[in-house]
Backbone as CSV, one residue per row, in Angstrom:
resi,resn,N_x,N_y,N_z,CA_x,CA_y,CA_z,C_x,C_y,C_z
1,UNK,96.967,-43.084,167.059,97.608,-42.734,165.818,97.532,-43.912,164.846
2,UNK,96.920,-43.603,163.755,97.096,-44.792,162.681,98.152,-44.803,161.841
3,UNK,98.811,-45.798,160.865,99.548,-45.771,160.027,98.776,-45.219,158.588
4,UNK,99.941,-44.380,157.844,100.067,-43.893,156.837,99.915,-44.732,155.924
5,UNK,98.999,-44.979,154.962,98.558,-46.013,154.094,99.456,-44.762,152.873
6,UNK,100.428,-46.400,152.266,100.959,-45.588,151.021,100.229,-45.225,149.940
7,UNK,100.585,-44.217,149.034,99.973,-43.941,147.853,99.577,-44.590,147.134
8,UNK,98.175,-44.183,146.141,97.679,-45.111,145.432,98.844,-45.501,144.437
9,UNK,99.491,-44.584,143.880,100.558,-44.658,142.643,101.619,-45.557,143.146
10,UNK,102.126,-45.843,144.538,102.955,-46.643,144.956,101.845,-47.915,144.459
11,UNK,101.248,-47.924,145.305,100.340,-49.747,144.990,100.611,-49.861,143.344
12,UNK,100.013,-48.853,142.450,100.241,-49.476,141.191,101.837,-49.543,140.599
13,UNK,102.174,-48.784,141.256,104.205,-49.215,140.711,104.026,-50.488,140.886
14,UNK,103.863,-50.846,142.367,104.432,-52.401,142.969,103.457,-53.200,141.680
15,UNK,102.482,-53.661,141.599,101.462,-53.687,140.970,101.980,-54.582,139.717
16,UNK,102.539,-52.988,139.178,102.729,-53.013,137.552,104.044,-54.507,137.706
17,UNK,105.141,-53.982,138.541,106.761,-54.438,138.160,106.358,-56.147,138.711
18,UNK,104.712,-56.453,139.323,104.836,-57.576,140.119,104.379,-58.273,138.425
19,UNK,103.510,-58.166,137.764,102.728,-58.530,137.091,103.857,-58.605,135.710
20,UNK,104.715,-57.071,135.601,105.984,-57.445,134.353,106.361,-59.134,134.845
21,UNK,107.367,-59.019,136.153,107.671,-60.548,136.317,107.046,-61.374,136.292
22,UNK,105.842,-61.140,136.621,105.515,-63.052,136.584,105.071,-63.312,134.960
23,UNK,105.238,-62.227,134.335,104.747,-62.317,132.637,106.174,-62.607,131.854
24,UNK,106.876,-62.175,132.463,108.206,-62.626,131.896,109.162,-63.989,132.690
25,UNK,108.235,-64.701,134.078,108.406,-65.683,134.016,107.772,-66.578,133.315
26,UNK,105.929,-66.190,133.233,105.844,-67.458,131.989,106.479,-67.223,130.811
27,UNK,106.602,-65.928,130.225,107.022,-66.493,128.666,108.171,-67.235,129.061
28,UNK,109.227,-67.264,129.930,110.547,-68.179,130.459,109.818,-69.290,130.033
29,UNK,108.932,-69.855,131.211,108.566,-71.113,131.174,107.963,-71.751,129.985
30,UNK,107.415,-70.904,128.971,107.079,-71.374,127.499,107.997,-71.647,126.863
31,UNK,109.233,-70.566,126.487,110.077,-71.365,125.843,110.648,-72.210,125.923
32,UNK,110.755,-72.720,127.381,111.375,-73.666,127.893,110.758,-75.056,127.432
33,UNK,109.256,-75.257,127.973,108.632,-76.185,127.341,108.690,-76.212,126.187
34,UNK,108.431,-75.040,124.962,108.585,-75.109,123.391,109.691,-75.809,123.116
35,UNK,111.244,-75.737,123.558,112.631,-76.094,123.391,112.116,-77.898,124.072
36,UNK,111.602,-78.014,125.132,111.652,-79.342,125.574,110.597,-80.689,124.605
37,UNK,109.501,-79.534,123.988,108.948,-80.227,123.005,109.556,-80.569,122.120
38,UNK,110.205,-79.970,121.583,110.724,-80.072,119.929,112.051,-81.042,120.053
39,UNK,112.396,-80.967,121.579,113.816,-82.089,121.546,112.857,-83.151,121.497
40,UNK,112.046,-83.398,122.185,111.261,-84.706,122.141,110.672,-85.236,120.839
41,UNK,110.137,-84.286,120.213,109.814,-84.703,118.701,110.612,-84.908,117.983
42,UNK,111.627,-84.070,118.245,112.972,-84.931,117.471,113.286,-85.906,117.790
43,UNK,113.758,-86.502,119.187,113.883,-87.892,119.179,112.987,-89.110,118.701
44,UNK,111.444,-88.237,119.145,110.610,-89.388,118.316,110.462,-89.385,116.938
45,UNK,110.883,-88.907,116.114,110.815,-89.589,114.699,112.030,-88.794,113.836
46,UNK,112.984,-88.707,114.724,114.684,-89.064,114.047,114.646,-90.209,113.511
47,UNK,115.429,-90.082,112.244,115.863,-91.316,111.249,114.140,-91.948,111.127
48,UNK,113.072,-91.371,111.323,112.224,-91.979,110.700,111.603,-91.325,109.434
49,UNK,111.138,-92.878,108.219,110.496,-92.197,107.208,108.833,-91.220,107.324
50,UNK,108.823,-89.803,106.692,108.148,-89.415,107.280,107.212,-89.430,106.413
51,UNK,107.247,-90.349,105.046,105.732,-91.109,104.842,104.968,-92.134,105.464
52,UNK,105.868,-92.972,105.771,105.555,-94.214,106.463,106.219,-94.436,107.888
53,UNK,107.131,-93.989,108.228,106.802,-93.529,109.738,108.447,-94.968,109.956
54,UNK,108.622,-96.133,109.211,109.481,-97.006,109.166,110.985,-96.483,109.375
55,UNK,111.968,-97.207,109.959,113.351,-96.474,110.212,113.789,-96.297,108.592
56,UNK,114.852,-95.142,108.614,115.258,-94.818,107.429,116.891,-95.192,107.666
57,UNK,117.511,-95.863,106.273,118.854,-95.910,106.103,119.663,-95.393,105.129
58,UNK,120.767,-94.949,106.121,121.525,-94.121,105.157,122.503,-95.095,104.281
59,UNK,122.239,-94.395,102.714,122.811,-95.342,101.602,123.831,-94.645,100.978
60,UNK,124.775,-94.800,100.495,125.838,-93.638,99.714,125.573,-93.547,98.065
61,UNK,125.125,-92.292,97.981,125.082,-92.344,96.549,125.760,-91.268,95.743
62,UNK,126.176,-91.524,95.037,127.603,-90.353,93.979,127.953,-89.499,95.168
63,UNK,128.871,-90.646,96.357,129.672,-89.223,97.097,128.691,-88.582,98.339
64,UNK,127.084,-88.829,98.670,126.554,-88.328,99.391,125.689,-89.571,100.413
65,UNK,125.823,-89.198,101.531,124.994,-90.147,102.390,123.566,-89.623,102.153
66,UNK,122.741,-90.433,101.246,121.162,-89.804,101.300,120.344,-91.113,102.450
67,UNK,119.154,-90.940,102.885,118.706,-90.953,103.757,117.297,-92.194,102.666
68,UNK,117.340,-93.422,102.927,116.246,-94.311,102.216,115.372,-95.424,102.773
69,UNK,114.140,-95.190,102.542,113.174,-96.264,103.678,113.193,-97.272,102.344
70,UNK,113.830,-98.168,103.187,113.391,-99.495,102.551,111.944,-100.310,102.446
71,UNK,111.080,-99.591,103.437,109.827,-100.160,103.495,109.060,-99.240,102.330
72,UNK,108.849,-98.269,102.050,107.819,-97.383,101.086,108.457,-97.516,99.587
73,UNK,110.518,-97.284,100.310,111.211,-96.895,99.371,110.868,-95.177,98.603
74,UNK,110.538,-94.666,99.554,110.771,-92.992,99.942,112.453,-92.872,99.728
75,UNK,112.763,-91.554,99.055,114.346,-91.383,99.314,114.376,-89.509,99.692
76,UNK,114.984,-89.432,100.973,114.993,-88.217,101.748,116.354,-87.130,101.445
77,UNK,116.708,-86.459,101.109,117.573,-85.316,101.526,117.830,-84.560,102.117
78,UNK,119.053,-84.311,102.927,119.167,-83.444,103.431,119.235,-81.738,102.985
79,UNK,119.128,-80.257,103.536,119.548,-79.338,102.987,120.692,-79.439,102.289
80,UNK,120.825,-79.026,101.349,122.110,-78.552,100.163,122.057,-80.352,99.396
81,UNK,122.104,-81.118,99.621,121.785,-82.488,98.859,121.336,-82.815,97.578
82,UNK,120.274,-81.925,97.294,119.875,-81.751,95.739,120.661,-80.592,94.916
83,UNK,121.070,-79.785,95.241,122.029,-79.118,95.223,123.234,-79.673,94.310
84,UNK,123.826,-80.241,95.981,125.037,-81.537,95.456,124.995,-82.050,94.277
85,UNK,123.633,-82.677,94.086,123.310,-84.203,93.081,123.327,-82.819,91.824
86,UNK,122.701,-81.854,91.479,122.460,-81.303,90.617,123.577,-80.575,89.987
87,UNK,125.012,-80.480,91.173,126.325,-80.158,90.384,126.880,-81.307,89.571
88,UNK,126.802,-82.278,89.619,127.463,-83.430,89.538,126.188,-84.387,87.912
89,UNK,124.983,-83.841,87.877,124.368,-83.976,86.862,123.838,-82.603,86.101
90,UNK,124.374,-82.276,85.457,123.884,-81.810,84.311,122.649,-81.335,83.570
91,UNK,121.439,-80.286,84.458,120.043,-80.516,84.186,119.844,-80.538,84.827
92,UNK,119.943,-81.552,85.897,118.903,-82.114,87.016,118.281,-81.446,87.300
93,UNK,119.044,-80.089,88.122,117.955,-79.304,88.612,117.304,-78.261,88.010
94,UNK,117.434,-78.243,86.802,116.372,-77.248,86.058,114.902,-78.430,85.658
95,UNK,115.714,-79.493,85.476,114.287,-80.709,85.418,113.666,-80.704,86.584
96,UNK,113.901,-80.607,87.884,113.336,-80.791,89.009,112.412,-79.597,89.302
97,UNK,113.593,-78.596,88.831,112.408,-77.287,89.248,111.108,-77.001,88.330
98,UNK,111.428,-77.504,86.931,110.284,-77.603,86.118,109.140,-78.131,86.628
99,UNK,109.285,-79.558,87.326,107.687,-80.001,87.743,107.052,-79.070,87.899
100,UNK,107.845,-78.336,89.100,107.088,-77.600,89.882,106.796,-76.193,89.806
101,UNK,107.068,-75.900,87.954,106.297,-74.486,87.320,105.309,-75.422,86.305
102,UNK,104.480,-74.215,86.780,103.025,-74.071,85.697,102.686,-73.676,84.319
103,UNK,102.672,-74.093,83.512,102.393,-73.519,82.282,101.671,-72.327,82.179
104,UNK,102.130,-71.318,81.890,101.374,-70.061,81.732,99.729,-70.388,81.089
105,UNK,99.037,-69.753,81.985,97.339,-69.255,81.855,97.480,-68.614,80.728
106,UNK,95.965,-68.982,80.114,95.504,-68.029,78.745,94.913,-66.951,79.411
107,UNK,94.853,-66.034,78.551,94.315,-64.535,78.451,93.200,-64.913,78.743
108,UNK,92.042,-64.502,79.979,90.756,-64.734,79.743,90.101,-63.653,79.079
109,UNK,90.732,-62.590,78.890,90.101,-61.347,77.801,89.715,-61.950,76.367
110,UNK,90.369,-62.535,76.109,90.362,-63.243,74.881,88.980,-63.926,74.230
């Protein structure tokens, strides 16, 4: 008497649910490394200037700790920071945002 070899459809159940897990252990193990990278890159160039790579110090200016390399003399902000500076001046930030619009293009129909 031989043994009953299970169904093909059993082999591919087992199959399928073996192959879900180990696909949902690597993506585990990716994010894990992704999360372990990015702590590491953060520690390596926290408080550094990220033109020149030199430590950055925090200086107080109108009320805000901004972030300044004394070596390039780069000056950094944090989120909401320009913000800050732009309640407290008058303009600022419609001057700031100006650089960075374009003078309207001519008609090339014209």
């Amino acid at each position: 008497m031989s043994a009953k070899k299970p169904s093909d459809t059993e082999e591919e159940y087992f199959a399928k649910e073996e192959t879900a897990r180990l696909h949902a252990l690597a993506v585990a193990k990716q994010r894990e490394t992704e999360q372990h990278d990015l702590e590491a890159q953060k520690k390596l160039h926290w408080m550094h200037c990220p033109k020149c790579g030199f430590t950055l110090d925090t200086v107080q200016f109108k009320g805000l700790a901004i972030d300044r390399c004394f070596h390039c003399g780069g000056t950094w902000l944090d989120p909401g920071e320009l913000e800050q500076l732009a309640g407290k001046e008058h303009g600022i930030l419609n001057s700031v945002i100006g650089l960075f619009k374009h003078a309207p293009r001519a008609s090339r129909d014209k």
